[in-house]
C-alpha positions as CSV (number, residue, x, y, z in Angstrom):
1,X,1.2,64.3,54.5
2,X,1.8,66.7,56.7
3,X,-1.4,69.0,56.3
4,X,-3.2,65.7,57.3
5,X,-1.2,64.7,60.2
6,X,-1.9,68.6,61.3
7,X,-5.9,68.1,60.6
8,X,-5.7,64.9,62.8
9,X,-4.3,66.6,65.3
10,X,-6.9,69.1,65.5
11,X,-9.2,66.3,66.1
12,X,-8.6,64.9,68.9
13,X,-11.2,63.9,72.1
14,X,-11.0,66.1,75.1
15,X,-12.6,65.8,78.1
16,X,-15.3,68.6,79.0
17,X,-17.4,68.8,82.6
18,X,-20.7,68.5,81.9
19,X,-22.8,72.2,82.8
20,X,-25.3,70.2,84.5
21,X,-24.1,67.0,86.3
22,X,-20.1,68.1,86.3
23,X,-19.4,64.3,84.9
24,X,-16.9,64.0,82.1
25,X,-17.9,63.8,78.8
26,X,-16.2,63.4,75.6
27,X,-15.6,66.3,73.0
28,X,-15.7,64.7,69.8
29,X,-15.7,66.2,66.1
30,X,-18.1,65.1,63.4
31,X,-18.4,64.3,59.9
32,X,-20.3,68.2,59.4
33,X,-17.1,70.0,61.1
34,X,-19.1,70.4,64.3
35,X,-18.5,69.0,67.9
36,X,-20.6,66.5,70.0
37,X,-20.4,65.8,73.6
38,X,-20.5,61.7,74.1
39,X,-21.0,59.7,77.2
40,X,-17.1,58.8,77.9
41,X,-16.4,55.4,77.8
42,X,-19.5,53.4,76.8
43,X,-20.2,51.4,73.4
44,X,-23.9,50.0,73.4
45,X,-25.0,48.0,70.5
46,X,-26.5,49.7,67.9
47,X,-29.9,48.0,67.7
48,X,-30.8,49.4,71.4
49,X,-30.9,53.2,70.1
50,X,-32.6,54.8,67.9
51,X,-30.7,55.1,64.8
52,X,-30.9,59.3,64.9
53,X,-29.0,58.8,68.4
54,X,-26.5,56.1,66.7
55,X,-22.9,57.8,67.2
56,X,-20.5,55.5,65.0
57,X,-16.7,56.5,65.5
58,X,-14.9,56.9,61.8
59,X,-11.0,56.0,61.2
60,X,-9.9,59.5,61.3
61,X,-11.5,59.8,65.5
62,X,-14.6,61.9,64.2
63,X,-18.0,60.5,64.2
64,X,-21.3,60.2,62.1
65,X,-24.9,59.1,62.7
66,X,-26.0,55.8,62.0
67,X,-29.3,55.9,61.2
68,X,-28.9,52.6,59.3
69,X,-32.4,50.7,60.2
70,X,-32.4,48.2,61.0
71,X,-28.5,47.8,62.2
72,X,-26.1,45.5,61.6
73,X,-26.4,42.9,64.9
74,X,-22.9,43.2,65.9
75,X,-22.6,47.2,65.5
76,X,-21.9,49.4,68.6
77,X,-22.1,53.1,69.1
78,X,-22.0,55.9,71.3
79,X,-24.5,57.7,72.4
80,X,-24.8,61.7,73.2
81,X,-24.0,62.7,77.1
82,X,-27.2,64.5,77.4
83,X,-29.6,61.0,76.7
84,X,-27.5,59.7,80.0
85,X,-27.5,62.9,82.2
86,X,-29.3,62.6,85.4
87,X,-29.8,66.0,85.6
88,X,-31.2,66.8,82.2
89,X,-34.9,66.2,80.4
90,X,-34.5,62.3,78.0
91,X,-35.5,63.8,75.1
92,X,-39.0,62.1,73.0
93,X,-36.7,59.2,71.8
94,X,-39.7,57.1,70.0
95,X,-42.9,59.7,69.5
96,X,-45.3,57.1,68.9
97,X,-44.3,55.6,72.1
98,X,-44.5,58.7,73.9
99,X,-47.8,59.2,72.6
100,X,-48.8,55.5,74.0
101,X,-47.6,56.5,77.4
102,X,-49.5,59.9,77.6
103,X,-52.9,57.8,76.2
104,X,-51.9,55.0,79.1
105,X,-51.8,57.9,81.5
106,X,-55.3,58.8,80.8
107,X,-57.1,55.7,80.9
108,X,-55.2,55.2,84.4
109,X,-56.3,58.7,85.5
110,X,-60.2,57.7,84.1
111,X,-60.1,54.1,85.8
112,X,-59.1,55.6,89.1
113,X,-61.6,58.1,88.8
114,X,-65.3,58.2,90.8
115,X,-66.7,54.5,90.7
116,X,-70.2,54.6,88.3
117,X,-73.5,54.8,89.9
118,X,-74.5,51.1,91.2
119,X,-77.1,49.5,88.5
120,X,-81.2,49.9,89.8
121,X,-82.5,47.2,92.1
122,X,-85.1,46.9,89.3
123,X,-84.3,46.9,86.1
124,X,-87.3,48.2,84.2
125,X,-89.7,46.5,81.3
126,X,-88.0,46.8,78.2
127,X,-89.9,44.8,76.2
């Protein structure tokens, strides 16, 4: 028992500034022996992220992705620091819906373009 209360110990949150808004965020160790930094304090249900963003907290205090698609309905997560930061890039969350928005862009940039030429005053004999 006691080489597990000593491994439990070892993973326990701390509280880290965040390099580029200085807001708190959550140190937390994973499933793969590695660390994430979570928003502190918020639990969002699970069907609202995308399920490689799903942060699911485990019995031991580490936590695992929950790619599980589509989520149970009464599942909540957390969710990495950097996909709330004001002061970082949001990430390509859903690359087909980027792609939307970039093909939106450009029919808005060709509708706002030069008007066409207005149609002849006389339309000629086609036929």
């Amino acid at each position: 028992m006691g080489a597990v209360d000593e491994g439990l110990r070892r993973l326990q949150v701390g509280q880290y500034a965040c390099p580029y808004c200085r807001l708190p965020q959550d140190r937390v160790a994973t499933l793969e022996q590695d660390w994430v930094l979570l928003e502190p304090g918020l639990e969002v249900p699970a069907h609202l992220v995308p399920a490689e963003h799903r942060w699911i907290t485990l019995s031991d205090g580490r936590v695992a992705v929950y790619g599980v698609c589509p989520p149970d309905g009464s599942q909540r997560c957390r969710i990495e620091h950097r996909l709330a930061c004001s002061e970082q890039p949001l990430p390509d969350l859903w690359p087909w819906l980027t792609a939307l928005r970039g093909e939106n862009a450009r029919a808005t940039e060709r509708r706002t373009g030069p008007e066409p030429p207005p149609p002849p005053e006389v339309w000629p004999d086609a036929g």
